[in-house]
C-alpha positions as CSV (number, residue, x, y, z in Angstrom):
1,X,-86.1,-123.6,9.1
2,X,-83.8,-121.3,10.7
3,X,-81.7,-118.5,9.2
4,X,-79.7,-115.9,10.8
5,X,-79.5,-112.2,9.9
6,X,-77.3,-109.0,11.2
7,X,-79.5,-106.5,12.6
8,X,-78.1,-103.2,11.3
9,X,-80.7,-100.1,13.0
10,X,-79.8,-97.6,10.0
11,X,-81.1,-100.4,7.6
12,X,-84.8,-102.3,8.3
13,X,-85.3,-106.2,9.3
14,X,-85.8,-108.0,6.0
15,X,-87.0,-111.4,6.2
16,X,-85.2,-113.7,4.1
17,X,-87.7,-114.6,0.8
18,X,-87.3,-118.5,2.3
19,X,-88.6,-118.2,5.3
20,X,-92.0,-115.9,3.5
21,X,-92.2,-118.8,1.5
22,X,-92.3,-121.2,4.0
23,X,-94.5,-119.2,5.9
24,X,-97.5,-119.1,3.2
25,X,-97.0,-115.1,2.6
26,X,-97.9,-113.8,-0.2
27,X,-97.0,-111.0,-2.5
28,X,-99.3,-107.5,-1.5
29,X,-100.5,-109.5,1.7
30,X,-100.8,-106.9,4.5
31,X,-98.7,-109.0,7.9
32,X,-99.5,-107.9,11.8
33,X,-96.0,-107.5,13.4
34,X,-97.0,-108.0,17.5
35,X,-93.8,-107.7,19.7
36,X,-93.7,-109.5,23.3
37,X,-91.0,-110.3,25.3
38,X,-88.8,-110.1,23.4
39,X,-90.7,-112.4,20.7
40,X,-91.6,-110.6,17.3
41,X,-94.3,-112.5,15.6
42,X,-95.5,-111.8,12.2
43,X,-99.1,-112.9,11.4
44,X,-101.1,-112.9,8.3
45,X,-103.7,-109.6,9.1
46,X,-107.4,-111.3,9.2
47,X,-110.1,-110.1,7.1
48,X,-112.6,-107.9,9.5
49,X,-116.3,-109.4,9.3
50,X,-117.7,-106.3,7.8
51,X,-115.8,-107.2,4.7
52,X,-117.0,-111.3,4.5
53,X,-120.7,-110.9,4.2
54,X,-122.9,-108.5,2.0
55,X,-125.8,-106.6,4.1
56,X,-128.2,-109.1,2.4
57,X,-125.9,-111.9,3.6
58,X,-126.0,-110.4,7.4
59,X,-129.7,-110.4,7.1
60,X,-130.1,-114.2,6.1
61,X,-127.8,-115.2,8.6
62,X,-129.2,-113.1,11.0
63,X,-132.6,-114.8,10.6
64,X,-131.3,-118.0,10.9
65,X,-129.9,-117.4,13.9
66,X,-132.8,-116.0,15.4
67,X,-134.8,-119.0,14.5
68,X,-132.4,-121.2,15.9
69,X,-132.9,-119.2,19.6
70,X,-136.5,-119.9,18.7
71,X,-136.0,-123.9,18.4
72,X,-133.4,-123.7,21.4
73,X,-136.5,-121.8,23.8
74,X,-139.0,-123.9,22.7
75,X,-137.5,-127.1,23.5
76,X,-136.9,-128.5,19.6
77,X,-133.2,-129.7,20.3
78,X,-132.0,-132.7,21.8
79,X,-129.0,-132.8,24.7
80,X,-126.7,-132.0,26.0
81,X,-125.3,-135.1,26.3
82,X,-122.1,-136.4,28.4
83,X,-121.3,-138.9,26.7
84,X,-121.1,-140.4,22.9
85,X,-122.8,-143.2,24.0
86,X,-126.4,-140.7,26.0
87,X,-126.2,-138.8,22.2
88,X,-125.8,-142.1,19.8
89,X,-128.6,-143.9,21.8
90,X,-131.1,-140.6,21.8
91,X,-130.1,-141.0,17.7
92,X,-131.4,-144.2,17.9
93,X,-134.3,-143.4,19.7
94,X,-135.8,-140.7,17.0
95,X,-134.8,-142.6,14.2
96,X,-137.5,-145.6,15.8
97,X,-139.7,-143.5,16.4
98,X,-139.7,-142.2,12.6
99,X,-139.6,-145.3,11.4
100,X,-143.2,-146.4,13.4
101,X,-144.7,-143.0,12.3
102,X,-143.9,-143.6,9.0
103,X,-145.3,-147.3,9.2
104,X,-148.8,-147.8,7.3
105,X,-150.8,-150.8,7.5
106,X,-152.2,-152.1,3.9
107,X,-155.9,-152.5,3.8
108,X,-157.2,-155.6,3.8
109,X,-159.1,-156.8,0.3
């Protein structure tokens, strides 16, 4: 969609209620205005991450995290792979070796 407006400097730049629309903007929604070469851009402004998680939230996460590192330095992951085909046959490989540890032979009567 392209629309064309007069720049006037003694009034601001509006931007026709269309193209906000089109955009996804929304009423109240605070917009980044970044300028380069010539280019204005106008970006929704991004939530910082000190406002998406709670302190308890940051802690849990946290923790995870740190036992993932653990797994990672002791060796509990699989891969990298280079292929589809190295990770879909090391798949294949755990899964049989699950399936014979779970294996139980019946007593005899």
């Amino acid at each position: 969609m392209t629309i064309a407006v007069r720049n006037n400097n003694n009034a601001p730049l509006v931007v026709p209620s269309a193209i906000r629309r089109k955009a996804g903007f929304k009423s109240g929604q605070v917009l980044e205005v970044k300028v380069s070469g010539g280019v204005i851009t106008i970006l929704p402004k991004l939530p910082s991450t000190d406002d998406e998680y709670t302190a308890s939230q940051r802690r849990a996460i946290d923790a995870r995290l740190a036992k993932a590192d653990a797994d990672i330095k002791a060796g509990r992951v699989y891969g990298p792979f280079s292929t589809a085909g190295e990770m879909a046959a090391s798949i294949e490989a755990n899964i049989r070796k699950l399936r014979a540890g779970k294996r139980k032979t019946k007593p005899v009567r």
